[in-house]
N, C-alpha and C positions, 0 to 999 in steps of 0.2 A: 683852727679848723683846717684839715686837710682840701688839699682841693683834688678833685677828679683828674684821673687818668687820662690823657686824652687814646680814644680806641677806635682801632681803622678797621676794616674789611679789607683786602690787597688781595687780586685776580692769584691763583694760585703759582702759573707760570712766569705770573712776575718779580716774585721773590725766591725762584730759585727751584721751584717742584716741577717734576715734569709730569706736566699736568694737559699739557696740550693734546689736541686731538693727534697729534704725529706722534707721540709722547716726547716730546722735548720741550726744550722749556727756553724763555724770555726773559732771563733777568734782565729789570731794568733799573739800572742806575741810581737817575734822577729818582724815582718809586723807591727805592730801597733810603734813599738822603733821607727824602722825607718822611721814612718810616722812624727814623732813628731817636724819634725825641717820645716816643708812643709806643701805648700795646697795640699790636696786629694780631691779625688772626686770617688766615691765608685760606682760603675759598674757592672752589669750581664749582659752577653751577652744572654743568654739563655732566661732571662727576656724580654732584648730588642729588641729582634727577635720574639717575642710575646708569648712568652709558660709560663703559668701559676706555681704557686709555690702553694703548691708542685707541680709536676711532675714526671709520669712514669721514673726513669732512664734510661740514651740512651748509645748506644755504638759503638765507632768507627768502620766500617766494611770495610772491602778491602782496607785500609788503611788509614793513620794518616789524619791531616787536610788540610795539603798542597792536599790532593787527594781528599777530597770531595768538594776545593774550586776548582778541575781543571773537576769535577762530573765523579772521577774514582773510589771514598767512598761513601761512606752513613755516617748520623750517623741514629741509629735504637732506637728503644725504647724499653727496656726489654717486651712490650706484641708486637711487630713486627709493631711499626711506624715510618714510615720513617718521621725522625724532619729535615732531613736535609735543609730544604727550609729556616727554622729559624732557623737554628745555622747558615746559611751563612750570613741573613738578622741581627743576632743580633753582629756577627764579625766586618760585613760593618758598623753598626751605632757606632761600638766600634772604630773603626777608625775614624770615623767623630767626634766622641768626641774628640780622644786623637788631633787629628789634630788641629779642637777650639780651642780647650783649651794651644796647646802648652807645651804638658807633657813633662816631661824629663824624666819619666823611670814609667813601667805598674810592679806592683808585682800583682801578678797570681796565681790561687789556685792549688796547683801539683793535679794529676789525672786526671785531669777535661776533657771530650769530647770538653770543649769549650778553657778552658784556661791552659791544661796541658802543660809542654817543656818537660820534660824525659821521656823516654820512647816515647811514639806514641804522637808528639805533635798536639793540641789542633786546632779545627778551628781557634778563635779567634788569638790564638797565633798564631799559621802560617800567619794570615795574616798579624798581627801587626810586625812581625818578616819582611815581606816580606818587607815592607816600614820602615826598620830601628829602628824602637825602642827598647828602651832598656829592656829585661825583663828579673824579678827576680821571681820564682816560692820558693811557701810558702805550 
């Protein structure tokens, strides 16, 4: 019997896309070692919530992600727009992915209003968080 693929999610700007709100991008190293024994499948939430790249940078306000997915935060945009409608819209399709797909673990770009964990965690990661998956922040 075959056994399973192992299958990641990786923040898009971390394998190489420029996918950032600046549109540049964050290859990270470490992130790419560990991609290398596994199928990836490389992901922006931000994108898939529908906001264009580049992009105004946004920032979590009245708190982390878990609070703007329960609409007790925002996230803002450095000239005062409220993205938060697509950063919930582009989390929700980020779980419908990783669901599909049957990932075993999401690496995450640290900082991020969408996929940070330390510090003020991220929409996307809060909610991927909330339904159990496994994430490593890069």
């Amino acid at each position: 019997m075959l056994s399973q693929p192992t299958i990641y999610l990786a923040s898009a700007c971390l394998v190489g896309f420029c996918s950032r709100y600046d549109g540049q991008t964050r290859p990270n190293k470490a992130c790419l070692q560990r991609l290398q024994n596994g199928i990836w499948i490389p992901f922006c939430p931000e994108q898939m919530g529908g906001l264009p790249t580049p992009r105004t940078a946004a920032d979590l306000i009245g708190g982390d992600g878990n609070e703007v997915l329960s609409g007790k935060a925002r996230v803002i945009t450095r000239d005062g727009i409220d993205v938060s409608p697509q950063f919930i819209k582009g989390a929700e399709q980020t779980l419908l992915l990783a669901k599909s797909q049957q990932v075993t673990s999401i690496f995450l770009k640290s900082g991020s209003p969408s996929c940070g964990i330390s510090g003020e965690i991220g929409v996307a990661a809060a909610l991927l968080k909330k339904h159990g998956f496994h994430l490593t922040e890069f």
